[in-house]
C-alpha positions as CSV (number, residue, x, y, z in Angstrom):
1,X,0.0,0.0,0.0
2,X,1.1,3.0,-1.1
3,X,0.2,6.8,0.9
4,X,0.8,10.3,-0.7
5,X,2.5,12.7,1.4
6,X,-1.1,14.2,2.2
7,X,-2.0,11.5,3.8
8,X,-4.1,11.9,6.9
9,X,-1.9,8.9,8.3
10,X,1.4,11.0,8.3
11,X,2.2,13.4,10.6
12,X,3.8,16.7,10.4
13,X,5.4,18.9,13.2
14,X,7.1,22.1,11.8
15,X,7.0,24.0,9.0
16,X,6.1,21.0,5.8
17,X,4.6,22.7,2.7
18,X,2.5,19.4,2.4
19,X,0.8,18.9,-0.9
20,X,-0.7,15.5,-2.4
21,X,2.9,14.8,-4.3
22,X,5.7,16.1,-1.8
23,X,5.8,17.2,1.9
24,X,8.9,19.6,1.5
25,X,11.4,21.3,4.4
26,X,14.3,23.1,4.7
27,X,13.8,23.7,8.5
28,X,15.9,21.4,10.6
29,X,14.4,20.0,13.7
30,X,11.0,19.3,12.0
31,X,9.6,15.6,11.9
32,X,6.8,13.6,10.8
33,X,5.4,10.6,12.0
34,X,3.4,7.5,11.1
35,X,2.9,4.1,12.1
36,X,2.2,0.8,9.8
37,X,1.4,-3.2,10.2
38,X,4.3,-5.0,8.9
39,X,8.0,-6.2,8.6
40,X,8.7,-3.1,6.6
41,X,8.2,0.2,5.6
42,X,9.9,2.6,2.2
43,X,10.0,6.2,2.6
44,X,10.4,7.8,-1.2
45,X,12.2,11.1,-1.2
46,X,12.7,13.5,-4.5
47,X,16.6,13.9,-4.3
48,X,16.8,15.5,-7.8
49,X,17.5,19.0,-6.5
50,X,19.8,18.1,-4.2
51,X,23.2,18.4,-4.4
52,X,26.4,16.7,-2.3
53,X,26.5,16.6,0.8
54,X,22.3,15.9,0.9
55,X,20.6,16.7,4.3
56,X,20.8,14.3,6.9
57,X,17.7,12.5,9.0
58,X,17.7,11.0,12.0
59,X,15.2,8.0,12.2
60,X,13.4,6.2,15.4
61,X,11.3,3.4,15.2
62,X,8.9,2.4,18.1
63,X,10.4,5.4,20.5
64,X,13.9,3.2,20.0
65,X,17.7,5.0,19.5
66,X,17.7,7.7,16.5
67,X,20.1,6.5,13.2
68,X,21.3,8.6,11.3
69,X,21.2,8.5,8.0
70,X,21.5,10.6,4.6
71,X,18.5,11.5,2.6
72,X,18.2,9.0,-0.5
73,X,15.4,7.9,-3.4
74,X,14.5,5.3,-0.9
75,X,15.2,4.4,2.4
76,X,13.5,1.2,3.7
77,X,12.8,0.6,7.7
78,X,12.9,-3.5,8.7
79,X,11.5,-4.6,11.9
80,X,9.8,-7.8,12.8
81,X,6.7,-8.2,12.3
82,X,3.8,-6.5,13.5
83,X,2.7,-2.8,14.4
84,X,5.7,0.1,14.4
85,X,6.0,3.7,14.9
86,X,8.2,5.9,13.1
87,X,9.5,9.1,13.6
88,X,11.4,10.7,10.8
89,X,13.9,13.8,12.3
90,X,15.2,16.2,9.8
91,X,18.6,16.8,11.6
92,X,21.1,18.7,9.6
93,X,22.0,20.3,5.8
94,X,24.5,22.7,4.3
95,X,23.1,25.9,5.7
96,X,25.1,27.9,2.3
97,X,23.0,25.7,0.0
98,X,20.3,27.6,-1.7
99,X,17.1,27.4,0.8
100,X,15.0,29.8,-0.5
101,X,14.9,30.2,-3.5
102,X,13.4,27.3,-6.4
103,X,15.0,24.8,-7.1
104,X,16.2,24.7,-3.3
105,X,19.0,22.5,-2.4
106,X,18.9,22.3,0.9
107,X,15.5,21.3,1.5
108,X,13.6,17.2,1.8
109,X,10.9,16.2,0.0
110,X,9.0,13.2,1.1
111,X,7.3,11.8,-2.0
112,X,5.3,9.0,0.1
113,X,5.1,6.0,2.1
114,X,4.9,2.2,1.2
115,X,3.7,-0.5,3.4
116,X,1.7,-3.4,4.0
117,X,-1.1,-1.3,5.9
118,X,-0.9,2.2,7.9
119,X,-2.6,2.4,11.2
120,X,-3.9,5.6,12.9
121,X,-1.7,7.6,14.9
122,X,-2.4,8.5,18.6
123,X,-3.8,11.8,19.3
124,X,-0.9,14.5,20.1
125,X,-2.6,17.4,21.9
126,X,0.7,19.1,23.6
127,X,0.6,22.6,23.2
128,X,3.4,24.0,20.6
129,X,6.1,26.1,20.7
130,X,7.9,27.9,17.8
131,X,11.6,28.6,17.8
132,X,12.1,31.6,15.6
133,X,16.2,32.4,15.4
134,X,19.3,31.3,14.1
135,X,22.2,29.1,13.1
136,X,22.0,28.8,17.2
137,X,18.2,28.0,17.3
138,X,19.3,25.6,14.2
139,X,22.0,23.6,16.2
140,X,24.8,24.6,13.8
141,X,28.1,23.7,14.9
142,X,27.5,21.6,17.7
143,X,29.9,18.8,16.8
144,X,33.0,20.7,15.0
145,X,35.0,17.4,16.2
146,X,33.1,15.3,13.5
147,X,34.2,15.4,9.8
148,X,37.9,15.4,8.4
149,X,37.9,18.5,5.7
150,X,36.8,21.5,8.0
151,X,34.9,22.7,5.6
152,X,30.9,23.7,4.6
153,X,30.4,19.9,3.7
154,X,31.5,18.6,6.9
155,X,28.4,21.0,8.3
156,X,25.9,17.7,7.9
157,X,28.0,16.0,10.7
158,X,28.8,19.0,12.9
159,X,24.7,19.8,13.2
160,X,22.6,18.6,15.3
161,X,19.2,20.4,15.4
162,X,17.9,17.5,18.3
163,X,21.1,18.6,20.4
164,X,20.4,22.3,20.3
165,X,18.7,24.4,22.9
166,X,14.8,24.7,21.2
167,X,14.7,20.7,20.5
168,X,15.7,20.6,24.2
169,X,13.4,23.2,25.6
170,X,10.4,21.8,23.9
171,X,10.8,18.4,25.2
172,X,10.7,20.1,29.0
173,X,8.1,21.7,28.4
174,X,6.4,18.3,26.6
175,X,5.7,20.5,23.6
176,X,5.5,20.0,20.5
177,X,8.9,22.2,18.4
178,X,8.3,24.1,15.6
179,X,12.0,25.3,14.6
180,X,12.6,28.6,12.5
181,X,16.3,29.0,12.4
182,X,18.8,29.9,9.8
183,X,22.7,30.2,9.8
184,X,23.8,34.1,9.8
185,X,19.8,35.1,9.9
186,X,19.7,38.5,11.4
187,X,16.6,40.6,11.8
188,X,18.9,43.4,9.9
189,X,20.3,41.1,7.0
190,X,19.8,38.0,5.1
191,X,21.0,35.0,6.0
192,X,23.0,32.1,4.8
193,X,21.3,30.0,1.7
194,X,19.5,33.6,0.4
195,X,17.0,33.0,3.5
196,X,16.0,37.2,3.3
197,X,15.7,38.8,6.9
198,X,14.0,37.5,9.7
199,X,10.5,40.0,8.9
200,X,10.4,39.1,4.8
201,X,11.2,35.6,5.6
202,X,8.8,34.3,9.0
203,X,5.4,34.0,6.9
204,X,7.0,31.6,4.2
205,X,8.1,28.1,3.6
206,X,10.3,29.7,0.9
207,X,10.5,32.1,-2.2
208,X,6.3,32.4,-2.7
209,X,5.0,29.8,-0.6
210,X,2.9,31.2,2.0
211,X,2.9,29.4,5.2
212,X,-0.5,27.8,5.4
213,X,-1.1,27.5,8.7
214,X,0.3,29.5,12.2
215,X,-1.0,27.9,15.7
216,X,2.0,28.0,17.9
217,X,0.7,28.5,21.5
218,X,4.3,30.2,22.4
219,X,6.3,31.5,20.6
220,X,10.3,32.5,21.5
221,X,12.2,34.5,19.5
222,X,16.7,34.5,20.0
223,X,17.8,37.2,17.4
224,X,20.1,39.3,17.8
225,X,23.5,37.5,17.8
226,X,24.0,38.0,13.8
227,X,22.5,41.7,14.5
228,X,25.7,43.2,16.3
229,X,27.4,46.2,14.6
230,X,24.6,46.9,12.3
231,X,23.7,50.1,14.6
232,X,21.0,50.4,17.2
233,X,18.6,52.4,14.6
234,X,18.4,49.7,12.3
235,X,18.3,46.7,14.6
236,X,15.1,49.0,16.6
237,X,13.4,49.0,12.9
238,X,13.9,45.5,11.9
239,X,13.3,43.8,15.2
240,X,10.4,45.5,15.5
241,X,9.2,44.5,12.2
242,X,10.0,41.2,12.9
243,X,7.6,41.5,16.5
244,X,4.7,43.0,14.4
245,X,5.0,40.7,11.3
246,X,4.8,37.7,14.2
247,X,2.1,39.0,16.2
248,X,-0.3,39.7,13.3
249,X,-0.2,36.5,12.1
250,X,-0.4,34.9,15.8
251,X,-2.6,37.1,17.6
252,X,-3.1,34.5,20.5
253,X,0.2,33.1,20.8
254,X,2.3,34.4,24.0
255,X,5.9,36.1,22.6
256,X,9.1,35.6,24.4
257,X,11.7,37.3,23.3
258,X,15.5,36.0,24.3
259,X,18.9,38.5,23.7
260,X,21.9,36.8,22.3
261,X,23.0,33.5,24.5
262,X,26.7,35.7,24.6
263,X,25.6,38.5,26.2
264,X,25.4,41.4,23.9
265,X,22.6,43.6,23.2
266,X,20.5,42.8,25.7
267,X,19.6,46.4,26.8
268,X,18.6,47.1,23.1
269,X,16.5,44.1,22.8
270,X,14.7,44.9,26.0
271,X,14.4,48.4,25.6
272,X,12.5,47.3,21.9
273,X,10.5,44.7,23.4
274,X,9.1,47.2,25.9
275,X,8.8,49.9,23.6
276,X,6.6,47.7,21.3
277,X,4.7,46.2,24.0
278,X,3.6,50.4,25.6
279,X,2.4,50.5,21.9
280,X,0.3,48.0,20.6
281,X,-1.0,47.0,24.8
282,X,1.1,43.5,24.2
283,X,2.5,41.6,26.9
284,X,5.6,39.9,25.0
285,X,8.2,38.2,27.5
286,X,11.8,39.1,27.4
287,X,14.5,37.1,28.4
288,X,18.3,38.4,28.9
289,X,20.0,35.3,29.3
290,X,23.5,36.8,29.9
291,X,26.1,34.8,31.7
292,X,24.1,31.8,31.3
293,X,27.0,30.2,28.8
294,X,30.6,32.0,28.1
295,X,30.3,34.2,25.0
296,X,32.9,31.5,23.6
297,X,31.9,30.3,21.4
298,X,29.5,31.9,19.7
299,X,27.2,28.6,19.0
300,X,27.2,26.9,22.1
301,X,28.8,23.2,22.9
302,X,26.3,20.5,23.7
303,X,26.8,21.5,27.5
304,X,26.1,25.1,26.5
305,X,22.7,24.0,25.0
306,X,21.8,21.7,27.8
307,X,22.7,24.9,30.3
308,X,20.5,27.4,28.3
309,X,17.4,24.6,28.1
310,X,17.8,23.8,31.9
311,X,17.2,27.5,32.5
312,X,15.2,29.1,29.7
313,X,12.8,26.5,30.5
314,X,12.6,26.7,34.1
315,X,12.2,30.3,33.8
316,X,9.1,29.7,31.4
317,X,8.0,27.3,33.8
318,X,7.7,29.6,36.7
319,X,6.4,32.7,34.5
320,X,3.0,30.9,32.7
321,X,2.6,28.0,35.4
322,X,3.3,25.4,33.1
């Protein structure tokens, strides 16, 4: 039996512009789900537009260890037989391939789903939190020991968007992650892979695909760390853009706003965030998480992310009785 990607028994968490011939992302730390009756199940992925190195996946069947593995034509799961979960991670890609604009490179396209039979999900009613930021958000960098050229095509090895703080805040929460981040994204400047600025580019998959659909409960928003040096006038313009662009299309989600994990602007951002919320009667959150994690280096070690969960999440904790 073979499902489209618009299948009713797949899925999606994240940002997936789902149609009924491809369920496409270029956002790392989205996932989609389904289960099946059987000793095995063929995920078809569209690989044409991809170039070397291809975005990696991590894979979990039955709530088991997560493999890694590269994106191919076909990738088949084998487990005895009987009913099985799976959980399908997208983990890391090349953030300085194209992303935005078509053909993108960087991005995975599900093409469908073979099996003997599919079976019905359980319900998943946790509340869902968006991570709107960058490479940081993305969990670039995180293993710089892997890989043997030290180059942009080791990136697929280094990145690890499960390992990074907003994979590991959502899970304390128990909420469900929808991940936003870019390398280099500012809300001044575009970002690596032609992503435009954090305003133009929050409402779209990519390049003229509208998102379709915006229900984040919270939403927590770390720019600011690619903003420094581009002067306190422009970053006041553009990160307040970036606030109003997110609240009109989430008018019920609660806003938390988080300065740079190493320390800098954090008076800016706060004086913004208070500025915008005296204007439009708002009530976004702000965060200054300075001296949380040294400012070395920028994107922080996999201690450094588990640091910044441990207190970010606390902190939410206490503030909306969670």
């Amino acid at each position: 039996m073979f499902i489209q990607p618009n299948d009713s028994h797949i899925r999606y968490t994240g940002r997936w512009n789902v149609t009924d011939t491809s369920a496409a992302s270029s956002a790392m730390g989205n996932y989609l789900e389904f289960a099946f009756t059987g000793d095995t199940a063929v995920l078809s992925f569209d690989i044409t537009n991809n170039p070397d190195p291809i975005p990696h996946l991590f894979i979990s069947v039955d709530n088991g260890a997560r493999v890694e593995t590269v994106t191919d034509a076909f990738i088949r799961i084998s487990a005895p037989y009987g009913d099985h979960t799976v959980k399908v991670i997208l983990k890391s890609a090349v953030e300085t391939q194209n992303r935005w604009y078509h053909p993108v490179e960087a991005m995975v396209r599900l093409t469908g789903i073979e099996a003997d039979a599919f079976l019905d999900l359980p319900a998943d009613d946790r509340k869902i939190i968006e991570f709107v930021g960058d490479s940081i958000t993305e969990g670039i960098a995180i293993d710089c020991n892997y890989g043997y050229r030290n180059d942009n095509r080791d990136m697929v090895y280094w990145d690890d968007s499960t390992a990074g703080y907003a994979w590991l805040t959502a899970e304390a929460l128990n909420m469900r992650p929808v991940t936003i981040g870019y390398g280099y994204l500012g809300t001044t400047h575009a970002g690596n892979g032609a992503i435009p600025k954090a305003c133009e580019s929050y409402p779209y998959y990519s390049d003229g695909c509208p998102v379709k659909e915006f229900n984040a409960d919270y939403i927590l928003i770390n720019h600011g760390a690619n903003d420094r040096g581009w002067g306190r006038e422009l970053l006041e313009i553009e990160y307040t853009a970036l606030l109003t662009v997110i609240r009109e299309h989430n008018p019920s989600a609660q806003l938390i706003c988080v300065s740079p994990y190493c320390g800098e602007l954090g008076e800016d951002i706060e004086e913004i965030v208070n500025a915008f919320n005296a204007a439009h009667n708002d009530s976004v959150f702000f965060i200054n998480p300075t001296g949380w994690v040294p400012p070395e280096p920028l994107h922080p070690t996999r201690e450094g992310n588990r640091i910044i969960c441990k207190k970010l999440s606390s902190i939410i904790k206490e503030k909306f009785s969670l």
